[in-house]
C-alpha positions in Angstrom: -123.2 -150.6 129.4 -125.1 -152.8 131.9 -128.4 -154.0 131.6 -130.0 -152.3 134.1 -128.5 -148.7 132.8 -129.2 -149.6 129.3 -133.0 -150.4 130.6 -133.1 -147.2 132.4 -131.7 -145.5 129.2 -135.0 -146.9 127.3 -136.9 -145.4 129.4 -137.8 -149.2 131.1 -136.8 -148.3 134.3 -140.1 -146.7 135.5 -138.6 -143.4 136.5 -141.0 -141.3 134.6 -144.1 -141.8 132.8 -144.7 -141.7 129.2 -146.0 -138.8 128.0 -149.6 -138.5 126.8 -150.6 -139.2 123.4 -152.2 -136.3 122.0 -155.4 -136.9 120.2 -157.6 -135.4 117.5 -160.7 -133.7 118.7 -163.6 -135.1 117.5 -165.8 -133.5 115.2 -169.7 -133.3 116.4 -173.1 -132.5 114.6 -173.6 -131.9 110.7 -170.4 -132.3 108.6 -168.8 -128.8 108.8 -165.5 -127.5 106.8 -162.7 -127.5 109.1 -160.1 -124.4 107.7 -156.9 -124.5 109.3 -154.6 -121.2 108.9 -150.9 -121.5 108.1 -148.3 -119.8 110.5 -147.2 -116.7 109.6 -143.9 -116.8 107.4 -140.5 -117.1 109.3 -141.9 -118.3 112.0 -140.2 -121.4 113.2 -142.6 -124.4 113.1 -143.5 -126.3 116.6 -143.5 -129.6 116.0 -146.7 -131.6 115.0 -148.1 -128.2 114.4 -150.2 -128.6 111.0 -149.3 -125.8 108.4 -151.8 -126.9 105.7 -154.6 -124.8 104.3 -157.2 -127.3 103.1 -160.7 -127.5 103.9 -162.6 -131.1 105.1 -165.4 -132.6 105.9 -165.8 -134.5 109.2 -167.2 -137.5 108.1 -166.6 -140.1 111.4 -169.6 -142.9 109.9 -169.5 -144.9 106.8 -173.0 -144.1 106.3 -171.8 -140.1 106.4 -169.0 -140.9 103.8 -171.8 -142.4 101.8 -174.5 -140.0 102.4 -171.7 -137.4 101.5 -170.5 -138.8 98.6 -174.3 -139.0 96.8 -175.1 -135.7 97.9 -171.8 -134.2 96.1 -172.4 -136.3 92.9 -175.7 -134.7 92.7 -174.6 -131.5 93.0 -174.3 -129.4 90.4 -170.5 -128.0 90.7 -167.4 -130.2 92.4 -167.0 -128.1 95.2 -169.0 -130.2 97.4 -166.5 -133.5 96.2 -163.5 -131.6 96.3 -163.7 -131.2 100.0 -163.8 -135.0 100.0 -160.8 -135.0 98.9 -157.1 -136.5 100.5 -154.0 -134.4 100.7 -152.8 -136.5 97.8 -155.3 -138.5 95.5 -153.6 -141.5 93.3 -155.5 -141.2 89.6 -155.2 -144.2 87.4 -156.9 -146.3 85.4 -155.9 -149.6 86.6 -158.3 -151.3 89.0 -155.5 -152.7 91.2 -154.4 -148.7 92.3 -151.2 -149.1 90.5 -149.6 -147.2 87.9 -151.2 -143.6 87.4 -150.3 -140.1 88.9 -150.2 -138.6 92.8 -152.3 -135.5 92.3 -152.1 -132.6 95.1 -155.5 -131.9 97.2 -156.0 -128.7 94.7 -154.8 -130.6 91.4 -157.4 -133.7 92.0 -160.0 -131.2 92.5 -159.0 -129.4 89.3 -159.0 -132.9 87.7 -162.5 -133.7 88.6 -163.9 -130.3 87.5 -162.7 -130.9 84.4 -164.4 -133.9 83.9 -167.6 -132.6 86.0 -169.7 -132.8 83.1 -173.6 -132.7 83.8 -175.0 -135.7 85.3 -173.1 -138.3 87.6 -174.8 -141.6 88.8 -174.2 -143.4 91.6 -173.4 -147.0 91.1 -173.2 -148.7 94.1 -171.1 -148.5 97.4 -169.3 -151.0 98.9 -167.3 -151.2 102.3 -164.8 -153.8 103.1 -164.3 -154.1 105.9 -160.7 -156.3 106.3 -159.1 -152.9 104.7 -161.2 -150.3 106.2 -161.8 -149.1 102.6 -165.7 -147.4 100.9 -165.4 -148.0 97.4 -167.9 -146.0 95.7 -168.5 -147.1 92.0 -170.1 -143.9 89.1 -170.9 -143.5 85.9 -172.0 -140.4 83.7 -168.9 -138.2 83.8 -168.0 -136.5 80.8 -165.8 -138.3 78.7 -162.8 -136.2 78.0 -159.2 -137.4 77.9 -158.1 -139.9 79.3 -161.7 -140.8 80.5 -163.4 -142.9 77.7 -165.7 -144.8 79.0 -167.5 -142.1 81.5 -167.0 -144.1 84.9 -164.9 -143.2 87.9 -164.3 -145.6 91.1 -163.4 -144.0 93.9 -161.8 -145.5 97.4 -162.3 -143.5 100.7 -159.8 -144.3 104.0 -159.7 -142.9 107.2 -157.5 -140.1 107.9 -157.0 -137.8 111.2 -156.4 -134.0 110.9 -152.7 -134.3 110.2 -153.6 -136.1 106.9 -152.1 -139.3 108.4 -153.9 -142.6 108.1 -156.1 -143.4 111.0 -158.6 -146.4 110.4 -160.2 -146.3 114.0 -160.4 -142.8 114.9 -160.4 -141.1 111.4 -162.4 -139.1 108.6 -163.4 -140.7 105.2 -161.6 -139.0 102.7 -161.3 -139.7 98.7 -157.5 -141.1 98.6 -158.0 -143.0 94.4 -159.8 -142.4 91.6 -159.7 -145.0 89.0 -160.9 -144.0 85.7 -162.1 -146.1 82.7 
């Protein structure tokens, strides 16, 4: 194959345009639950159509994500910190993030509400910025198995509708806890 065929076979050739990006919609005002419906069964699946059923929070700012996350540990059922919550949460109890289990949206919420407890304190947060990660440091949860000392860490990314990652243009979402 020539160059310039193999060129126009890449699509360098300049004979049609690329087509557009698609991008998420931002969310505006208060942080609202977004509920997505699945399609009906059979039907064959367009592609990048999402087919989830899981509720979120459209937290754009850090200082959302924080304001959020402190208004959740105070309240007084999970529900509020459950929407927080990634498609798929990491649990462990190693600081470094590795080792533990991949929990489902609905089984990390089912985790935390076991471990709800009554009170939950608010450490401190920290952002880091080189990562794009919210680290948000508690205390107070009840201590059943395997938490023994009471605290849970968790880390927030950015993630668009789809559930991907999206550090510019995404929502904070809880992606590890860490347990001790």
């Amino acid at each position: 194959m020539c160059l310039v065929a193999l060129a126009c076979w890449l699509g360098a050739c300049g004979a049609a345009e690329p087509s557009p990006t698609p991008t998420p919609i931002p969310f505006t005002g208060a942080p609202s639950a977004l509920l997505l419906t699945p399609l009906p069964t059979g039907a064959p699946s367009p592609p990048n159509v999402i087919t989830t059923v899981t509720p979120r929070l459209a937290l754009e700012t850090t200082t959302a994500a924080q304001s959020a996350m402190g208004s959740a540990l105070n309240d007084p059922e999970p529900g509020s910190l459950i929407l927080l919550l990634a498609d798929q949460v990491l649990i462990t109890n190693n600081r470094d993030g590795e080792g533990g289990s991949i929990l489902s949206h609905a089984d990390a919420g089912r985790w935390l509400a076991q471990h709800w407890g009554t009170t939950r304190t608010l450490v401190r947060t920290q952002y880091v910025e080189q990562f794009v990660l919210l680290i948000v440091d508690t205390k107070d949860w009840a201590t059943a198995t395997p938490l023994k000392q009471g605290t849970l860490t968790f880390q927030l990314h950015r993630y668009n509708v789809r559930g991907q990652g999206d550090p510019m243009q995404g929502f904070w979402e809880i992606d590890t806890i860490i347990y001790q």
